[in-house]
N, C-alpha and C positions, 0 to 999 in steps of 0.2 A: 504494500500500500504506500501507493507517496503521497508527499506531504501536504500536494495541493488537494489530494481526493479526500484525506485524513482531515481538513482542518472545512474542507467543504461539510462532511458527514457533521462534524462536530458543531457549527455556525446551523447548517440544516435542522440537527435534533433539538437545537436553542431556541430558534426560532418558530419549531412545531409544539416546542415543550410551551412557551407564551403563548399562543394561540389559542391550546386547550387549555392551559390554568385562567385565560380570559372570558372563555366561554363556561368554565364550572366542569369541563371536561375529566377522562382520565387522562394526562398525558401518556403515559407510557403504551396504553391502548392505542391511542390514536397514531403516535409514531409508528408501533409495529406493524400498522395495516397501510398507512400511506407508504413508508419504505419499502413493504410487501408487495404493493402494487409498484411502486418506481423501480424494484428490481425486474418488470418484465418487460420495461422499456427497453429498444436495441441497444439505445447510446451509452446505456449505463454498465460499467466495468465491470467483474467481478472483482470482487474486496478479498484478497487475501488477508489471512488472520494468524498472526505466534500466537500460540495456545498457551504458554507458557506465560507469554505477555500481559492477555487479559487477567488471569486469575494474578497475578502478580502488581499488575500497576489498579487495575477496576477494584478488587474486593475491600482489599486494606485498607483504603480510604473509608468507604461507605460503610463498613464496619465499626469505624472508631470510631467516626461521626455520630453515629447511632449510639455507642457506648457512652459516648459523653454525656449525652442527654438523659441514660435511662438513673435512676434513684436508686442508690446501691440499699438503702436503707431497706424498702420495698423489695426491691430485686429478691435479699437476705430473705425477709416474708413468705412471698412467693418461691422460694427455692425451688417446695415438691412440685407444686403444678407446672414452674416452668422446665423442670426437668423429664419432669413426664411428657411434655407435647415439646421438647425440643429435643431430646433423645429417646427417649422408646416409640413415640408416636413415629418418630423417622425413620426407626429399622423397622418396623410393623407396617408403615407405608412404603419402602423400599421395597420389603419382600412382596405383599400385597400386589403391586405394581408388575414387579420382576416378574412373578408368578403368573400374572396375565398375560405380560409380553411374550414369554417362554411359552406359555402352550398355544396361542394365536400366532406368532410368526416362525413359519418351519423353520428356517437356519436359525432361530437364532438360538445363543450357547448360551446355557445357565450363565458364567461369569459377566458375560455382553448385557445379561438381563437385568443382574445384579447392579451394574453400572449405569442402565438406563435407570431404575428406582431410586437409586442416589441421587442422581444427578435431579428427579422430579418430586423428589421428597420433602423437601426444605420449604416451606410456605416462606413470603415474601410480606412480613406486617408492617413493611411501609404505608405501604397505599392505604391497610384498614385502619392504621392509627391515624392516619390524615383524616379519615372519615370521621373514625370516633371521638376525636378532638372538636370537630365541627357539632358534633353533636352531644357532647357531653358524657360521654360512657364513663361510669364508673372508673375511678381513675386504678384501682387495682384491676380490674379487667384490664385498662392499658400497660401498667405494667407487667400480664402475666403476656402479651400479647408484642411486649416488644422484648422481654426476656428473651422467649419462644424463638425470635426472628434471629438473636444473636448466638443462643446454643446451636440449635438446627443446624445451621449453616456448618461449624464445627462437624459436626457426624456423620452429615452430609458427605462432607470433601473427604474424611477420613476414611468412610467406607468407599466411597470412588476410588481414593488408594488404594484400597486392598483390592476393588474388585480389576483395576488397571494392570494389577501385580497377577490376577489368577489371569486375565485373558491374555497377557504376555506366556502363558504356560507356564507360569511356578505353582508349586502346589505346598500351599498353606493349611497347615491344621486348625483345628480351633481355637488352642492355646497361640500359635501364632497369631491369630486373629483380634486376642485377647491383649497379647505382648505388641503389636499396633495398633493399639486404641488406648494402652496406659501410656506408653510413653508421649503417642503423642496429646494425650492429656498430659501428663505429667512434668511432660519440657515446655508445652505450650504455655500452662498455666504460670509456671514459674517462672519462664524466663519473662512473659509480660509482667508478672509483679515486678521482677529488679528493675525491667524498664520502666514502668510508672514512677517505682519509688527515683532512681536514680532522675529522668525527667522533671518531677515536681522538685527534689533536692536544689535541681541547676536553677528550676526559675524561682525560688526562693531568693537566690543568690544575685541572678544576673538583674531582675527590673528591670528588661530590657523588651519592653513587647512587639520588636519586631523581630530578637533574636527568639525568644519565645516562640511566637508563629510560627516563627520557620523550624525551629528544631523539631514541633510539634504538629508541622507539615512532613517533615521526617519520619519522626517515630513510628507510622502503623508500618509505613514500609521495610524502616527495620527491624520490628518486631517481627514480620510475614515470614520476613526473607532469613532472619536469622532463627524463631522456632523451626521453619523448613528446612532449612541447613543441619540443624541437629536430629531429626527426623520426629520433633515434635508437631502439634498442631498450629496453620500460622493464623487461622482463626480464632481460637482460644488465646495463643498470645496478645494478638492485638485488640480482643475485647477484654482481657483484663486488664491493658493498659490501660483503654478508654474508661474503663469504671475507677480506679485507681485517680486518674488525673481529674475527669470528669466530678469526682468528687472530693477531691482540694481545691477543685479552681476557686469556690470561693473568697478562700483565704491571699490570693491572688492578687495580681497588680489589677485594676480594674479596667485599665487600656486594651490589656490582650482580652479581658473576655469580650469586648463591645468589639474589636474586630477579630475576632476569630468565629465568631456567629454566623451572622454572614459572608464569610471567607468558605465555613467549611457547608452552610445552604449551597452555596455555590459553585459548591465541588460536589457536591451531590446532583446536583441537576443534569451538570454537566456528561458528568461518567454515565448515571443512569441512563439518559437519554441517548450517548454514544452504542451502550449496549444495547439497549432496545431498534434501536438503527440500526445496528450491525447483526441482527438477528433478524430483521426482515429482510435486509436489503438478499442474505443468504439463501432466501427459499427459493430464487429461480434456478439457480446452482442445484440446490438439493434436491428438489420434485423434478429436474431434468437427469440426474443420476438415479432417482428414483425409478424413472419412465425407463432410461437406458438399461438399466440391471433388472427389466424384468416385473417391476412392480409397478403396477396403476397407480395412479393415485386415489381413485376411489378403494380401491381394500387397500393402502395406506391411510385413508383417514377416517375408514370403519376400523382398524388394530387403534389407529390415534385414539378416536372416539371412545373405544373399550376403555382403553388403560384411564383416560380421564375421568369416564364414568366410576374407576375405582377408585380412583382417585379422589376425586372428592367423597365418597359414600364413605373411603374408607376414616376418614377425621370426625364426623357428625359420631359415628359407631363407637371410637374410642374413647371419644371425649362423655358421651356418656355410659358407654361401661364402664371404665376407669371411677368416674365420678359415682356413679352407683355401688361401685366394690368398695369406694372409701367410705360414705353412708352405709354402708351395711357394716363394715368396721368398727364405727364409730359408735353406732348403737352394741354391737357385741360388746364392746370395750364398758360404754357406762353402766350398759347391764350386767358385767362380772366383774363390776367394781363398786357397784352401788351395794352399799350396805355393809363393802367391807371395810374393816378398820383400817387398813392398809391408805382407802379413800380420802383419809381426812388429812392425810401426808402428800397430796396432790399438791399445795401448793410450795413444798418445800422448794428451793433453786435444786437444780442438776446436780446430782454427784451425791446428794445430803437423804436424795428420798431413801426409802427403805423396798426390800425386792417385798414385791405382790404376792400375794397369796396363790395367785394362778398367772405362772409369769408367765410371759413368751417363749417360744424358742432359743432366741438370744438369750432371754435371760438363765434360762436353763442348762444351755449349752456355758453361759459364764459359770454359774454354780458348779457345774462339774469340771470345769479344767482349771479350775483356780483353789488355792485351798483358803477353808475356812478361815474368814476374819484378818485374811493377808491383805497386805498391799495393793496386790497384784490386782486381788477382788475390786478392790473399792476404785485401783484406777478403772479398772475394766468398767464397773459400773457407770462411775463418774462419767469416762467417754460415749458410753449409750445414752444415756440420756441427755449429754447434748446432743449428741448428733440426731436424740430424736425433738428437741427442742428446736434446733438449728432448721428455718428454711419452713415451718410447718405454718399451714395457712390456718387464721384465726377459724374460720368458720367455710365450708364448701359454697361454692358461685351459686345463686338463685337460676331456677330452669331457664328463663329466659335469658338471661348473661351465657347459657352453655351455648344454649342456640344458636346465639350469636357466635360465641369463640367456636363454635364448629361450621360456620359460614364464616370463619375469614381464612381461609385456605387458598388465597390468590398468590402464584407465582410468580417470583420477578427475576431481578436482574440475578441473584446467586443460580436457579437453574438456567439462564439463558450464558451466562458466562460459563457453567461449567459444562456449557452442550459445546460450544463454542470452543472451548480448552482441549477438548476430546481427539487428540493426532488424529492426521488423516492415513498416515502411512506410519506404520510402529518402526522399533528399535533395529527388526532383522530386514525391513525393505518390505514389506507386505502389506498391502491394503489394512485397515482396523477393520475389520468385520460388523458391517450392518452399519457403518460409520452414517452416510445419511438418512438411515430410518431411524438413530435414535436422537439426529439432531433436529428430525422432520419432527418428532412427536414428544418430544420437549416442546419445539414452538408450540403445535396444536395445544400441549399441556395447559402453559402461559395462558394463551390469548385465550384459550376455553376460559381456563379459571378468572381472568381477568372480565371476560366476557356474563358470563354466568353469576357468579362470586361477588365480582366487584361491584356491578351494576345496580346490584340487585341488593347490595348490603345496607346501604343507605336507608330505605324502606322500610327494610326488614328492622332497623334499629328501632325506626319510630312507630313502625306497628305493634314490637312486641315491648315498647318504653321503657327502655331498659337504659334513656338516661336519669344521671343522679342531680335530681333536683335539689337533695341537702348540700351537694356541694360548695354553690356561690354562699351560701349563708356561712357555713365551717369556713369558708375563706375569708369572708368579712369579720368572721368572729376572733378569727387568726389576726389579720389587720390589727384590730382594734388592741386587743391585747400586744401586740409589737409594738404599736404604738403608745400605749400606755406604759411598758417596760420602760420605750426608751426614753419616755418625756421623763419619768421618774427619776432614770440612772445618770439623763445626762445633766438635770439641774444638781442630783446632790454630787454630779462630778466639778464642774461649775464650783460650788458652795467648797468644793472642799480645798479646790485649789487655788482662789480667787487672793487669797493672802501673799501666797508664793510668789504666783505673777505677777503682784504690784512691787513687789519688791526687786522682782527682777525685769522686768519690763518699763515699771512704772504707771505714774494713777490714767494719762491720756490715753495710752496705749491700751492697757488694759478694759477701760470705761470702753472706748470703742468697740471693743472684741467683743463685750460682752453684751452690749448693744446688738451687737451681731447677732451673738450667739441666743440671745433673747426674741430675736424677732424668729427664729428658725423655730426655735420651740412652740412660740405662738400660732405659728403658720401648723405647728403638727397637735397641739391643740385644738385648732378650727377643724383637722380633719376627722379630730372624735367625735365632735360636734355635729359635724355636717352626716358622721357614718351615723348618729344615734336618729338623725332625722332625713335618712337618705331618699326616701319617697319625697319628701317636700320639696329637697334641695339637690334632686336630681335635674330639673328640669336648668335650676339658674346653673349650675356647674358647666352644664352644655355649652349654655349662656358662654360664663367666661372663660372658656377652653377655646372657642371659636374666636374670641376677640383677643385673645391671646396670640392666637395662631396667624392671628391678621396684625397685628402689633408688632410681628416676627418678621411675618412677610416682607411689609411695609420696612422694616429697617434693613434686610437685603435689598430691595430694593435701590435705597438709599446708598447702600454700600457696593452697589455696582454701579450705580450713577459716577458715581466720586472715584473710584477706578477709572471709567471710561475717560471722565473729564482729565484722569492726570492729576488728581488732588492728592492722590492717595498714590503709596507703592502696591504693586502685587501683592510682592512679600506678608505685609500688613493687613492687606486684604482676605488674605488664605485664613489668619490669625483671627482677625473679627469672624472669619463666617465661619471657624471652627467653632468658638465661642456660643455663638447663635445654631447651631447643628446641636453644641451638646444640649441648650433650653430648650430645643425642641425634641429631642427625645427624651429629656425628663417631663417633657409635658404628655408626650405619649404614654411612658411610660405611670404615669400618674394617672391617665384617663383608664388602662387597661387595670390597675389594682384596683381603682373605684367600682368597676361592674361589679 
């Protein structure tokens, strides 16, 4: 691909992706069916692709970017659930998949089949958290729903490795199978802790938010490329680092996070949409290799058709078996615990409770290989019970929240990159076997789900009103209480130090600051004020947000006038309209915490 066809595709999917975000569109939809269609024009080139490439420069970004944002605090909550639908639900839909592939299409080889269900496994909760935002979902639903997106992906690609490794002809046990999926958890995870930690360390240090950015436009890629290097996972790398950094940035210079925000929006738009372009533009290539080796395309997209139809059935199925194994659990548990004495020791912390009258297996199996009243016992114990603390969700998702999390099953750019990534020709010089029916039925996978799934999710949220209406109110009620903290802690900060600094600053100096500092407090004053009567004093807020925002304008104005005449330097100029940029996004900023 050169450079000119390369930065056309990328300017083209920018330009498609505005279009639909203007219209209320899906973008990603949209690209993959317009490029679809512009790949059966004459003049249009076929796009050569390193497979190595996309999974390397597309994933790592769009991965970290996602990490940063999700709430490690919640994440930690949500553990079990999102380990269940972002690892078992993906070898269950892997196999599922494979298993349908395998008996519908003659040649194809169990390994070949295994590596299509990888590759179609991984659901893509971009696009449904973009939804559920728009409409208020339960905001633990969105956390078990963007967890999901960034484990997935992990097991995903890790079983793609194994199953690349069998259709090369190696033959792996189960234990092998076992010993590539610890390690590469086990390097994965690791080596993104030392990088986060080591990453946050430097910007501690440097207060430098452009070296920041940019070291931090580094990081997923070195994470990727050095957990892969050591034969870890570079997906689990790079999402530990993004929770790791994601949740110090607070503490942080406050320059980098206001442009690293939209730095990394924009690096997602970008890549997504490259991918999505480059997955249509491929289908004239592939439904003609298709035609040439033998295969229709109509029974290519009755085998598509199948496997999707498992595809989706197979998530709705787990999501509530799963969930009903746990309910039936739960009720065993308080039924063979009510009424024992053992029960009134529930609320002890971890490690301290005492073993149950009717343990579990674990705990049985601890009793008997540990002796009596040792050490050994109580650690053993101690670590069961966190690890069954650890990650456990307060209460199971109400039926209509399952609904939903089993209708967001839309796939995106991680299956379309890693159909994409799939060599065309292996190691010893020979075709990949079935190479265009499993990139053909990826896309079909995609665009069905995105087509079906996506469309359709919106509706279904507000039919079955599964948004959380107490949540604007627990936000307000959070406000108000921040703001009470801080009027409190920063007048008796104020009061406490007010002696010191007339002494060392003196009485002018001082009186002013404090003057200052006086009128800031008043201003967060008025906004307890205005939250206790926000019905009334919604309508004037409007009011002076508007004529603010015109009081703004009005002085750029001004400040490009006096430019153009020559009164003013450039220089100068950049300086005032940074100035007036940042009041106007504290002014935004201020409108979005009042809803």
């Amino acid at each position: 691909m050169n450079h000119l066809l390369l930065f056309t595709l990328l300017t083209m999917s920018v330009l498609i992706t505005a279009f639909a975000r203007r219209r209320g569109w899906s973008s990603p939809l949209v690209i993959v069916i317009l490029t679809s269609a512009i790949s059966f024009l004459p003049f249009v080139p076929h796009f050569d692709i390193d497979s190595e490439l996309i999974l390397t420069l597309v994933l790592p970004p769009l991965l970290y970017s996602s990490a940063l944002n999700v709430s490690v605090i919640s994440f930690r909550k949500n553990l079990r659930d999102i380990s269940m639908l972002g690892v078992v639900l993906v070898i269950v839909t892997a196999a599922v998949a494979g298993f349908v592939a395998y008996m519908v299409i003659p040649d194809m080889t169990w390994a070949a089949a295994l590596l299509l269900g990888a590759i179609i496994a991984p659901p893509d909760a971009v696009s449904a958290a973009s939804v559920g935002r728009k409409l208020n979902l339960p905001r633990r639903l969105m956390t078990v729903l963007l967890g999901e997106s960034l484990i997935n992906d992990a097991t995903s690609l890790t079983m793609m490795k194994v199953a690349l490794t069998l259709v090369g002809g190696a033959a792996l046990t189960f234990a092998d199978d076992l010993g590539i999926f610890g390690l590469a958890v086990g390097v994965g995870i690791g080596l993104g802790v030392v990088m986060g930690v080591v990453y946050n360390w430097l910007r501690r240090r440097l207060n430098d938010p452009v070296i920041e950015s940019l070291l931090g436009l580094l990081l997923p890629f070195f994470a990727y490329t050095g957990a892969e290097h050591f034969g870890g996972s570079g997906v689990l790398a790079v999402v530990a680092a993004g929770l790791l950094v994601g949740y110090a940035s607070p503490t942080f210079n406050y320059r980098t996070r206001l442009q690293d925000e939209p730095l990394w929006k924009a690096i997602d738009v970008l890549l997504e949409g490259m991918v999505f372009a480059l997955i249509g533009l491929q289908l004239h290539s592939v439904s003609t290799n298709l035609v040439d080796g033998g295969r229709g395309i109509l029974w290519s997209l009755s085998v598509a058709a199948l496997v999707l139809v498992a595809v989706i059935l197979v998530r709705p199925a787990f999501v509530f078996a799963t969930y009903g194994l746990q309910l039936l659990g739960m009720r065993l548990r308080r039924s063979r615990h009510s009424g024992s004495p053992d029960s009134a020791d529930a609320s002890a912390p971890p490690g301290e409770r005492s073993v149950p009258s009717d343990p579990s297996l674990l705990t049985r199996s601890i009793m008997v290989l540990t002796p009596e009243n040792s050490s050994t016992r109580r650690f053993a114990v101690r670590a069961k019970n966190t690890v069954r603390a650890f990650g456990s969700s307060q209460d199971p998702l109400k039926w209509n929240e399952l609904l939903v999390l089993s209708w967001t099953g839309m796939r995106g750019v991680v299956t379309l990159a890693a159909s994409l990534s799939i060599p065309v020709v292996m190691s010893d010089g020979s075709r990949f076997p079935g190479h265009d029916m499993l990139v053909f039925i990826a896309f079909v996978v995609t665009v069905g789900t995105l087509l079906l799934q996506g469309l359709t999710l919106p509706a279904l949220i507000r039919v079955l009103n599964v948004e959380d209406k107490e949540q604007p109110k627990r936000d307000r009620a959070a406000r108000q209480r921040l703001l009470r903290t801080s009027l409190a802690e920063a007048t008796d900060f104020v009061k406490k130090r007010e002696g010191n600094w007339r002494k060392k600053f003196g009485d002018e100096a001082v009186d002013r600051a404090i003057t200052n500092i006086e009128s800031r407090l008043s201003r967060i004053e008025h906004q307890l004020d205005a939250a206790e009567h926000q019905e009334v004093t919604a309508l004037a807020s409007r009011h002076i947000t508007e004529l603010r925002r015109q009081v703004l304008r009005t002085r750029r104005e001004i400040l490009l006038r006096e430019r153009n005449a020559g009164h003013i330097d450039e220089e100068l100029m950049r300086e005032v309209m940074a100035g007036l940029d940042a009041e106007e996004l504290a002014l935004d900023e201020s409108v979005v915490g009042a809803r």
